[in-house]
NULO-408709 format. One record per residue (C-alpha): residue in three letters; x, y, z. Coordinates in steps of 0.1 Angstrom, whole numbers. Example, Ala and Ser with C-alpha at 12.3 -4.5 7.8 and 13.67 -1.06 7.14 Angstrom:
# NULO-408709
SITE  res      X      Y      Z
SITE  Ala    123    -45     78
SITE  Ser    137    -11     71
//
This chain:
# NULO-408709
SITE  res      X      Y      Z
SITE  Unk   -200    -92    135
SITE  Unk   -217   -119    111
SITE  Unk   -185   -125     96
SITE  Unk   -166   -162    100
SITE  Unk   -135   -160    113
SITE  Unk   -114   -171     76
SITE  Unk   -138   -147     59
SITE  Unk   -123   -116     46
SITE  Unk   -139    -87     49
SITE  Unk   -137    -54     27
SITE  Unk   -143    -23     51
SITE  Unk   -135     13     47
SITE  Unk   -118     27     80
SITE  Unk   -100     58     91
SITE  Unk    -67     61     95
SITE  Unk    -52     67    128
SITE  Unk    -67     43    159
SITE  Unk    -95     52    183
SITE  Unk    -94     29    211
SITE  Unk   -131     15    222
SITE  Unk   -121     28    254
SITE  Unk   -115     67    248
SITE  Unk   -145     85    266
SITE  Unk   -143    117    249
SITE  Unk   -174    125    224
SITE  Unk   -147    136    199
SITE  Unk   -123    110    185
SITE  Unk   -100    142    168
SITE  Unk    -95    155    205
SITE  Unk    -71    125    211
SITE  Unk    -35    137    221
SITE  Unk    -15    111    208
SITE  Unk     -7    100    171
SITE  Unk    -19     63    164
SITE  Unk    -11     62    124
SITE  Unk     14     37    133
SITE  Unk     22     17    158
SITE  Unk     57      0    166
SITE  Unk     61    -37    167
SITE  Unk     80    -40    200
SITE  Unk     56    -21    219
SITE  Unk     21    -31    207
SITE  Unk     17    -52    236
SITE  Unk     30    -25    262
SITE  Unk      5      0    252
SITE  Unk    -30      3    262
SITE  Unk    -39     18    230
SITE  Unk    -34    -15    205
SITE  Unk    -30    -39    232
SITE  Unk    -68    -48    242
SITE  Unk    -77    -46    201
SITE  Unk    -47    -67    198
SITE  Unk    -56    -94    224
SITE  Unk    -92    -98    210
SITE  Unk    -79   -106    177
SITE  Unk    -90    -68    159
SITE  Unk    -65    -82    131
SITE  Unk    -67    -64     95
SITE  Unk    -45    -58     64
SITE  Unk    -39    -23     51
SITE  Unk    -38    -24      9
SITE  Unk    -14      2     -6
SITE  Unk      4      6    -44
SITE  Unk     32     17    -21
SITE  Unk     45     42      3
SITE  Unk     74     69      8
SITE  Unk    103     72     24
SITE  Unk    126    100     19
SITE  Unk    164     97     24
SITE  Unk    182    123     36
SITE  Unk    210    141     12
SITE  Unk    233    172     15
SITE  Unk    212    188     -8
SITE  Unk    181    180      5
SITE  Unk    159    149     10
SITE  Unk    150    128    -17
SITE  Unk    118    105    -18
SITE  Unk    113     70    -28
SITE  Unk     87     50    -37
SITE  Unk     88     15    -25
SITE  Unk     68    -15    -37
SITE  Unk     63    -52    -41
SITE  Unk     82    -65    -67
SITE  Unk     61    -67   -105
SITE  Unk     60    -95   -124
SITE  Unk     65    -93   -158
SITE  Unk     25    -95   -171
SITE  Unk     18    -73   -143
SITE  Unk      3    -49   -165
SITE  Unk    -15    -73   -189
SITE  Unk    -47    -65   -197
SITE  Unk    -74    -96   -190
SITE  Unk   -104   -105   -204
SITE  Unk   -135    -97   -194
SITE  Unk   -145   -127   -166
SITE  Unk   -106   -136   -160
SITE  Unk   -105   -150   -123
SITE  Unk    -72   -140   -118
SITE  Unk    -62   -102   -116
SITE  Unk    -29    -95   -135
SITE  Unk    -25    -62   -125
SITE  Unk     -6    -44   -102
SITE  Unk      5    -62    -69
SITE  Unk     -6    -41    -38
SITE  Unk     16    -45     -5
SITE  Unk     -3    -61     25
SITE  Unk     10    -44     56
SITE  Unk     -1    -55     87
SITE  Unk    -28    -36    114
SITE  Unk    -47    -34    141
SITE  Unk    -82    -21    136
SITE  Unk   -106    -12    166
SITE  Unk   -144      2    170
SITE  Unk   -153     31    191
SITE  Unk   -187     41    193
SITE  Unk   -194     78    211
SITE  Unk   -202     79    246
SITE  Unk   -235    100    236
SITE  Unk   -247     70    210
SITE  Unk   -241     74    173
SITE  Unk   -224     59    143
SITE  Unk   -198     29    151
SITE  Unk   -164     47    138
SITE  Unk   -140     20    123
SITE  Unk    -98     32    126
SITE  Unk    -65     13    125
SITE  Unk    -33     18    125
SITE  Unk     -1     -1    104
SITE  Unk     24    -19    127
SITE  Unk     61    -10    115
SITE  Unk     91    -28    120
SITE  Unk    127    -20    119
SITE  Unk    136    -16     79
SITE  Unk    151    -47     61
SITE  Unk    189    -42     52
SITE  Unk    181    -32     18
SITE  Unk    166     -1     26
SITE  Unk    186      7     55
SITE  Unk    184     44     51
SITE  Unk    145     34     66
SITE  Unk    144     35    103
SITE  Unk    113     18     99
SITE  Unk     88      6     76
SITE  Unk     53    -11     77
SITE  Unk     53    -50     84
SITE  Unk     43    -64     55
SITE  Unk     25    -93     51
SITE  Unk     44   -112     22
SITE  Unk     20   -139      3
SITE  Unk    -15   -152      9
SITE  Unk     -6   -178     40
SITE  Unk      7   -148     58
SITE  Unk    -24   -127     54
SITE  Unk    -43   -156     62
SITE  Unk    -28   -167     91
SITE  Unk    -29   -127    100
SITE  Unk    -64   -122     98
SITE  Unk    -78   -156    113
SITE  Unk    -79   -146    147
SITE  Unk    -99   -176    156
SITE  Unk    -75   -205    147
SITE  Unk    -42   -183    150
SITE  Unk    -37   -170    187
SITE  Unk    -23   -132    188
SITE  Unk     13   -149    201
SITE  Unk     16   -168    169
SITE  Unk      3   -143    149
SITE  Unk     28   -117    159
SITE  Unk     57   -136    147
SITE  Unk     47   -128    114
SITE  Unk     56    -95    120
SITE  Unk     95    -94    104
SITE  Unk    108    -71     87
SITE  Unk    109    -80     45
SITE  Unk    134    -82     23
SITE  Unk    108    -85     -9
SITE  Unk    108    -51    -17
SITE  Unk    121    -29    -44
SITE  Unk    121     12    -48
SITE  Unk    128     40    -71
SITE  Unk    136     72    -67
SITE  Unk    105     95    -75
SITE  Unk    103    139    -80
SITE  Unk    101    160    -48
SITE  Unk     63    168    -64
SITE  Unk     52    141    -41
SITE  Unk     67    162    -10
SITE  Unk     31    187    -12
SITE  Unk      0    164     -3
SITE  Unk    -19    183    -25
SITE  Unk     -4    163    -50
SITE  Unk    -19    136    -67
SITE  Unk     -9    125   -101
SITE  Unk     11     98   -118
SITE  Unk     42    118   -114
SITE  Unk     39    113    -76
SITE  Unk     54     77    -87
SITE  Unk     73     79   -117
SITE  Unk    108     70   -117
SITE  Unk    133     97   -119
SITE  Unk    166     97   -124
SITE  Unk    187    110    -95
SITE  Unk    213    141   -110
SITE  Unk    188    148   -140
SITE  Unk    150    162   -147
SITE  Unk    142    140   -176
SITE  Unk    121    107   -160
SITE  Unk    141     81   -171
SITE  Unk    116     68   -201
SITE  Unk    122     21   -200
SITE  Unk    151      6   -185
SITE  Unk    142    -24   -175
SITE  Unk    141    -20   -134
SITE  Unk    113      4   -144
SITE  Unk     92     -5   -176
SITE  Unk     64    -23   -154
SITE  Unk     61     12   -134
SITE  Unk     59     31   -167
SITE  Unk     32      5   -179
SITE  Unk     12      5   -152
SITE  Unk      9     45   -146
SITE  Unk      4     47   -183
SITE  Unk    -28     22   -182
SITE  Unk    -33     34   -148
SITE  Unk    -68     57   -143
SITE  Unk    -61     91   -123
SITE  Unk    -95    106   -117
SITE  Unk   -107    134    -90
SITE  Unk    -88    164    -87
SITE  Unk    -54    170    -65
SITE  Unk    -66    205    -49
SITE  Unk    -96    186    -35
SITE  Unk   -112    204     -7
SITE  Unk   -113    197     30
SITE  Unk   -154    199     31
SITE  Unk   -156    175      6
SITE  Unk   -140    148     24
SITE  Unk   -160    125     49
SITE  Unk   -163    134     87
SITE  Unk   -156    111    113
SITE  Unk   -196    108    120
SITE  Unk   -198     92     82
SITE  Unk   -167     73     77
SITE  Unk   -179     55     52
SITE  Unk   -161     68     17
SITE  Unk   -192     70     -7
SITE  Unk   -169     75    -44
SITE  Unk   -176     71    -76
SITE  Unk   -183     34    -91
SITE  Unk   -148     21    -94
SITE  Unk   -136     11   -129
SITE  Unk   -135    -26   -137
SITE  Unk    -98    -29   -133
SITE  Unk    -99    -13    -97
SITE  Unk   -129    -37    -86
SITE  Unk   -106    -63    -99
SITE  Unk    -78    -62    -75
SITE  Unk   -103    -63    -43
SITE  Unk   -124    -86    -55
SITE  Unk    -96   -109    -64
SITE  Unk    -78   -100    -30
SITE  Unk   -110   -112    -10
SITE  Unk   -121   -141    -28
SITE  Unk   -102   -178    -18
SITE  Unk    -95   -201    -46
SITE  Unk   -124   -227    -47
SITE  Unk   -144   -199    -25
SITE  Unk   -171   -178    -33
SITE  Unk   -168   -146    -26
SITE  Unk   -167   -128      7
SITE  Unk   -202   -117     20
SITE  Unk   -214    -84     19
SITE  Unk   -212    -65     50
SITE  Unk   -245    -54     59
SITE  Unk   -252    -16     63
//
């Protein structure tokens, strides 16, 4: 609430919107999926429209995200993701300002804050407005808005200097994207491993090992840390009454990328939220 209106922000929410307005003292009793909410309606319904309106503006950070295409045999997943530079996977020095790593899609939300009628914890949720699929991946009905280069995010999340009318015509569908296809291991959630995004290539079971449109992926999953276990168990993950994700101190490389993210050239760094 401290917060400026350019500042950014890093806050852990949960997935799937809570309006401020649901009266029920149990946010999982909601009847209605809010994961992801649809461009052309966002204004229409009640459930994003009042966050909307008051400027509840956020960006969602992913490596990715999957789309399956449908096949005679079957349907196949892909895995679909900015576009890497070549030093994508370079390691820096230790006190580099700029993070060289992996670039993480921006997609475009709507956050809100529902506290429970009975008084408790503030629960923070969102959800990821989606647009109709770019040409290019037109086998997509469709696919988050993403939020393609710093201005965008900017003008995005300043809900102070950039109304909700001409913040909304950000939302377009991209054309900036690239994909792969990936194994059907991804298909079981319990899944969570690098071959979740390895390339694959389509007619074989060998991963296809560095063509060029892949050798950045390759890099980056072989560099890339994969810690915690993929059978992890329902009781240990966070209620909705502690929302807050209390992990492990991130490696240096993954501090990197959020760190970077928040801070403005010529900035210091956002401000801590206070507990």
């Amino acid at each position: 609430k401290d917060a400026d209106s350019s500042e950014r922000v890093l806050m852990d929410m949960r997935w799937g919107l809570v309006p401020s307005w649901f009266k029920k003292d149990d946010p999982s009793k909601m009847q209605f999926n809010t994961s992801n909410c649809r461009s052309d309606t966002m204004l229409k319904k009640s459930s994003y429209k009042g966050a909307l309106l008051k400027g509840k503006r956020c960006v969602v950070l992913a490596d990715g995200f999957y789309e399956w295409q449908q096949h005679s045999g079957g349907k196949q997943p892909y895995f679909i993701y900015f576009p890497q530079t070549k030093d994508a996977v370079a390691e820096g020095k230790e006190g580099d300002e700029e993070w060289r790593g992996w670039r993480l899609l921006t997609m475009a939300g709507i956050f809100d804050c529902w506290e429970p009628p009975a008084g408790g914890e503030t629960l923070y949720t969102y959800t990821i407005i989606t647009v109709d699929a770019s040409k290019d991946v037109s086998f997509i009905h469709h696919m988050p808005a993403i939020l393609d280069g710093d201005e965008a995010i900017r003008k995005w999340l300043d809900f102070a200097e950039v109304p909700t009318q001409e913040a909304i015509k950000l939302i377009q569908p991209t054309e900036n994207i690239v994909f792969h296809p990936v194994s059907t291991f991804v298909n079981s959630v319990r899944n969570n491993a690098p071959e979740c995004l390895a390339p694959i290539e389509l007619g074989a079971k060998k991963e296809v090992k560095a063509t060029p449109g892949n050798k950045v992926m390759l890099s980056w999953l072989k560099n890339s840390d994969w810690e915690g276990s993929p059978q992890k168990k329902e009781n240990d993950l966070p209620g909705w009454t502690s929302q807050f994700v209390h992990s492990p101190s991130p490696k240096k490389t993954s501090a990197g990328i959020l760190q970077q993210w928040l801070r403005k050239e010529g900035e210091p760094a956002a401000k801590k939220r206070k507990a």
